[in-house]
KEVEX-62707 format. One record per residue: residue number from 0; x, y, z negated of N, C-alpha, C, O in turn. Coordinates in nm, 3 decimals, decimal comma. Each point is the difference from the previous one (the first is absolute). Layout:
+-----+---------+---------+---------+---------+---------+---------+---------+---------+---------+---------+---------+---------+
| pos |     n.X |     n.Y |     n.Z |    ca.X |    ca.Y |    ca.Z |     c.X |     c.Y |     c.Z |     o.X |     o.Y |     o.Z |
+-----+---------+---------+---------+---------+---------+---------+---------+---------+---------+---------+---------+---------+
| NUM |       X |       Y |       Z |       X |       Y |       Z |       X |       Y |       Z |       X |       Y |       Z |
...
+-----+---------+---------+---------+---------+---------+---------+---------+---------+---------+---------+---------+---------+
//
This chain:
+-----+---------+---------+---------+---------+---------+---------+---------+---------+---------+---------+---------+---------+
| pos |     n.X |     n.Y |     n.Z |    ca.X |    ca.Y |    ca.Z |     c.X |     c.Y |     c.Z |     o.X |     o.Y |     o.Z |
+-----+---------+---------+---------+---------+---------+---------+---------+---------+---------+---------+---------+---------+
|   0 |  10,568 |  15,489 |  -9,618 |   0,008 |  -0,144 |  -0,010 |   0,089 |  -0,051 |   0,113 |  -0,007 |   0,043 |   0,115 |
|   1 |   0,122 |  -0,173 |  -0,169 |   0,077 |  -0,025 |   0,099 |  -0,092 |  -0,089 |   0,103 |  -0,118 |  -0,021 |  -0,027 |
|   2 |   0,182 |  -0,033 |   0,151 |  -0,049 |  -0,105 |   0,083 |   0,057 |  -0,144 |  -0,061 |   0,116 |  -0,024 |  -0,033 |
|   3 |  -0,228 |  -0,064 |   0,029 |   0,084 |  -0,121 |  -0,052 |   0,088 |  -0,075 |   0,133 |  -0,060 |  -0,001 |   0,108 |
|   4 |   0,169 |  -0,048 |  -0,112 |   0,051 |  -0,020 |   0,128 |   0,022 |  -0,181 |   0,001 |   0,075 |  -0,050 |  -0,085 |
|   5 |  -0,129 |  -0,018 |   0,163 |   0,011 |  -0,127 |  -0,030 |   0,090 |  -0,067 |   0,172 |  -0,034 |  -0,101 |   0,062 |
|   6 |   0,143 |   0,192 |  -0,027 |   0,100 |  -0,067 |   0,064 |   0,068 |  -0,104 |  -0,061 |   0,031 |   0,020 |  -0,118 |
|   7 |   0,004 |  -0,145 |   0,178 |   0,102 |  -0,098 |  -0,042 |  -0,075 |  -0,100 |  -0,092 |   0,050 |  -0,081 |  -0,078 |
|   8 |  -0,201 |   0,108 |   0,108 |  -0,070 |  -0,125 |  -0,091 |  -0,094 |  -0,076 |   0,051 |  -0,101 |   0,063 |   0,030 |
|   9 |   0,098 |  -0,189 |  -0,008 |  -0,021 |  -0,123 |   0,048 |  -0,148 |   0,033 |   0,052 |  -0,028 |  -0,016 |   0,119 |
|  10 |  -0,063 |   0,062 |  -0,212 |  -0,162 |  -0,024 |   0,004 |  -0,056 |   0,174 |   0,065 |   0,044 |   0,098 |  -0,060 |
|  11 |  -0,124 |  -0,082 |   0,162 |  -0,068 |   0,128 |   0,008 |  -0,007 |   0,094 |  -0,115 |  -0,010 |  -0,043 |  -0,115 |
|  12 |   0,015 |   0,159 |   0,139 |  -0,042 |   0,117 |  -0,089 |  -0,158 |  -0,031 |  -0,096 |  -0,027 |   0,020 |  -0,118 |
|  13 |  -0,043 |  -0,069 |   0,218 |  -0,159 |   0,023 |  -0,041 |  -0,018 |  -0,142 |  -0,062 |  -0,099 |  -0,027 |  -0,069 |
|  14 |   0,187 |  -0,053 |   0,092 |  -0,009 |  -0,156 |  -0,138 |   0,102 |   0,022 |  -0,088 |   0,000 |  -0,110 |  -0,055 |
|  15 |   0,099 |   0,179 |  -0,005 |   0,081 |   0,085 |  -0,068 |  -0,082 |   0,068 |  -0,107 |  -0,006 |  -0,027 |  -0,120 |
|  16 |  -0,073 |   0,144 |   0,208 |  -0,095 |   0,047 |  -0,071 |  -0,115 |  -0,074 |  -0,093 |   0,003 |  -0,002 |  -0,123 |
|  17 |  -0,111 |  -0,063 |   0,210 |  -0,072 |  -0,005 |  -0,084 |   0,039 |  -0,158 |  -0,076 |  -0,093 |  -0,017 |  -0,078 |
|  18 |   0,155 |  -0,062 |   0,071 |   0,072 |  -0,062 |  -0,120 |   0,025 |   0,083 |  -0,064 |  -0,103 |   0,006 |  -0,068 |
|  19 |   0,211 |   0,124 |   0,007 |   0,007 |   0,024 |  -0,095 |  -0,095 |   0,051 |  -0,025 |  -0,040 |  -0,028 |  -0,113 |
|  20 |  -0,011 |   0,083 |   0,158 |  -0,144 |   0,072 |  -0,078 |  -0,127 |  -0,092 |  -0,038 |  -0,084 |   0,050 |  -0,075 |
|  21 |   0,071 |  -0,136 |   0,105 |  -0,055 |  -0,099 |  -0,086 |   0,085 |  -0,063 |  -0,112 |  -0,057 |  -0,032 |  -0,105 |
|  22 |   0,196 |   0,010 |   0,119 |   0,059 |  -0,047 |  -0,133 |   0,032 |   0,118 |  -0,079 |   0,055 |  -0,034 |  -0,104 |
|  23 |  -0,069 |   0,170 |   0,115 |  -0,001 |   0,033 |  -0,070 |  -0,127 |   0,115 |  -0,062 |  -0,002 |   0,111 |  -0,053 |
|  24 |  -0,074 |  -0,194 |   0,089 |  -0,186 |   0,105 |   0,032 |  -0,086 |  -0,102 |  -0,117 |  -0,097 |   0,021 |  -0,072 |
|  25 |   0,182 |  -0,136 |   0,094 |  -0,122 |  -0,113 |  -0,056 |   0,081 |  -0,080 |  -0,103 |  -0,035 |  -0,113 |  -0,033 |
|  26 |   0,153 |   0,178 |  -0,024 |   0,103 |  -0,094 |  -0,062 |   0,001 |  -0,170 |   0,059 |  -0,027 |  -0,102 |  -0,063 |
|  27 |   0,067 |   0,117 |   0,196 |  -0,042 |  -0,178 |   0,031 |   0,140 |  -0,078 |   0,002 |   0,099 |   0,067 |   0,031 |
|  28 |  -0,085 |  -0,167 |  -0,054 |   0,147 |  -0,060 |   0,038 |   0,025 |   0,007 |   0,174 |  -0,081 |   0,010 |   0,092 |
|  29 |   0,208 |  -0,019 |  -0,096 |   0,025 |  -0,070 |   0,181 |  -0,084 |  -0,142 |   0,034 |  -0,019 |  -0,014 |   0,121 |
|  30 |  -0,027 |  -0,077 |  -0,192 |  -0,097 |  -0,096 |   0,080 |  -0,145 |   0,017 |  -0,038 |  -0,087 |  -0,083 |   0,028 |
|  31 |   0,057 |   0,227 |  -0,112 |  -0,123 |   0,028 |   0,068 |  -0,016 |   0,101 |   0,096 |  -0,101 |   0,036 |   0,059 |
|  32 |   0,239 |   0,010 |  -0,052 |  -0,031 |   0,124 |   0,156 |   0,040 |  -0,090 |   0,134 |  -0,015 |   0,046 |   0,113 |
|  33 |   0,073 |  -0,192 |  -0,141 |   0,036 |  -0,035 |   0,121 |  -0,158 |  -0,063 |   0,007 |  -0,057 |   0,037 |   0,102 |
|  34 |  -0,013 |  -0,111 |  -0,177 |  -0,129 |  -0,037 |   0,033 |  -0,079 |   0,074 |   0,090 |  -0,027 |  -0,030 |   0,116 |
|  35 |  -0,014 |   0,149 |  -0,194 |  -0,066 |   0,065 |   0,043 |   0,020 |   0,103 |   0,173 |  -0,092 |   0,043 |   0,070 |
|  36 |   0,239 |  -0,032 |  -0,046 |   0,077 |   0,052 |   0,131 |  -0,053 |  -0,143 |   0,100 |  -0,046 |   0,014 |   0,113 |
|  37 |   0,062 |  -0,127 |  -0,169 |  -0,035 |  -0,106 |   0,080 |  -0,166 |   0,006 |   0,054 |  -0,038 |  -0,014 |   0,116 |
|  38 |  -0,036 |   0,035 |  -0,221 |  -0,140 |  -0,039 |   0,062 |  -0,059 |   0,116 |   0,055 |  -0,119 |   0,031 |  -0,003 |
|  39 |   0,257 |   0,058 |   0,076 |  -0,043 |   0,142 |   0,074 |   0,101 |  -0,042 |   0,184 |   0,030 |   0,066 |   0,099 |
|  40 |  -0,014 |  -0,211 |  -0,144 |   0,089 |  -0,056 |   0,075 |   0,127 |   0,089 |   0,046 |   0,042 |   0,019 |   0,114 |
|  41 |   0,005 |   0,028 |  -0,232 |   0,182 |   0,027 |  -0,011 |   0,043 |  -0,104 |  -0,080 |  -0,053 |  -0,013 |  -0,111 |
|  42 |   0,163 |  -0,085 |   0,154 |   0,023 |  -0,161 |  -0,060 |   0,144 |   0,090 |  -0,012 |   0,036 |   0,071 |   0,095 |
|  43 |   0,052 |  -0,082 |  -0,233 |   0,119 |   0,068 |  -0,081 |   0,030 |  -0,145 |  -0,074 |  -0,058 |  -0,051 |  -0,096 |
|  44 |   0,157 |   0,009 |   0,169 |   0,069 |  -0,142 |  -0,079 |   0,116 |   0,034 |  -0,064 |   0,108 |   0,026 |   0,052 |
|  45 |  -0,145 |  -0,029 |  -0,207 |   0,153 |   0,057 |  -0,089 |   0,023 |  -0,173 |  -0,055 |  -0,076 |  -0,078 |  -0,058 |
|  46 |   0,175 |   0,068 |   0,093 |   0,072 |  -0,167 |  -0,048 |   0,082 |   0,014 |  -0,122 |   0,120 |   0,018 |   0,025 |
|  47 |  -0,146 |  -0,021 |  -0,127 |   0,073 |  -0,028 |  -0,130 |   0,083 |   0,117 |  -0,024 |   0,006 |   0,070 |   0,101 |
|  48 |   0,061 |  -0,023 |  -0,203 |   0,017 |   0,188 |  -0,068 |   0,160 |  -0,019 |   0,035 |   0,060 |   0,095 |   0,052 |
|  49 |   0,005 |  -0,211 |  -0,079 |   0,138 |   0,014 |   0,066 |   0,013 |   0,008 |   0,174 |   0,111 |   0,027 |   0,046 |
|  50 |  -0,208 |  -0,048 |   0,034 |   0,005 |  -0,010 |   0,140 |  -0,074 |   0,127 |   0,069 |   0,022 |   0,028 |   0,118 |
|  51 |  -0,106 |   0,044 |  -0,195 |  -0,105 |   0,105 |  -0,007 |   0,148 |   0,101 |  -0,004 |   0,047 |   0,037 |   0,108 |
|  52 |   0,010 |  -0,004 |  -0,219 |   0,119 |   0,088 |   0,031 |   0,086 |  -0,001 |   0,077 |   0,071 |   0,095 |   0,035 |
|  53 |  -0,069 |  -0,220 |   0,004 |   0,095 |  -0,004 |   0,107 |  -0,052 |   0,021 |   0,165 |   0,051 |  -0,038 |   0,105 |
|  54 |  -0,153 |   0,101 |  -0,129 |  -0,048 |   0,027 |   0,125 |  -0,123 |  -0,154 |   0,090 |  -0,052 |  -0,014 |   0,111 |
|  55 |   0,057 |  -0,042 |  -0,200 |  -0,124 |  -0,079 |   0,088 |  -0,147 |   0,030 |  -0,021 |  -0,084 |  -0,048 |  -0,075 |
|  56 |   0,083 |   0,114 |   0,137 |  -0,176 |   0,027 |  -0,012 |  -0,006 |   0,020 |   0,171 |   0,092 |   0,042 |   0,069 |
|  57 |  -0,254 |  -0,093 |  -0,014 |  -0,042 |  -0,007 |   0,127 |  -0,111 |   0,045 |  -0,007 |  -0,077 |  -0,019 |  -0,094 |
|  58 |   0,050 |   0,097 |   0,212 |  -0,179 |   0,070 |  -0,072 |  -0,042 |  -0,046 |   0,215 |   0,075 |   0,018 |   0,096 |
|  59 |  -0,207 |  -0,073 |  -0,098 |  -0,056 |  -0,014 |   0,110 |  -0,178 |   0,066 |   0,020 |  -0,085 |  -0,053 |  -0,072 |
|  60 |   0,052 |   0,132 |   0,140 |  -0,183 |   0,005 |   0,034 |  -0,060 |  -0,056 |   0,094 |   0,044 |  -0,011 |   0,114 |
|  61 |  -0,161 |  -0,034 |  -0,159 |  -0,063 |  -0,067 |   0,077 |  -0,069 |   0,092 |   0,126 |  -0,067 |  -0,055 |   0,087 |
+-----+---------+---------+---------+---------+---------+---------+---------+---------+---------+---------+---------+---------+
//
């Protein structure tokens, strides 16, 4: 098995991780994995799908 390598990307390895594995563990959309990342107080602000590709997303923990 390879190493997953998450150089050159905005958000930690371990909020990387378990987002996808809840969106893809629980078939959930992106605003029910950002809900749920939130009330673990990881706050992931994706602003609209043309600004989201273009790189605006901000992730903060409490």
């Amino acid at each position: 098995m390879t190493k997953i390598i998450y150089s050159g990307n905005r958000f930690p390895p371990e909020i990387i991780h378990q987002a996808a594995w809840l969106y893809l563990q629980f078939s959930l959309s992106f605003r029910d994995v950002e809900d749920l990342l939130a009330e673990r107080g990881i706050v992931i602000l994706l602003h609209g799908a043309s600004e989201t590709r273009a790189g605006a997303c901000a992730v903060s923990t409490k």
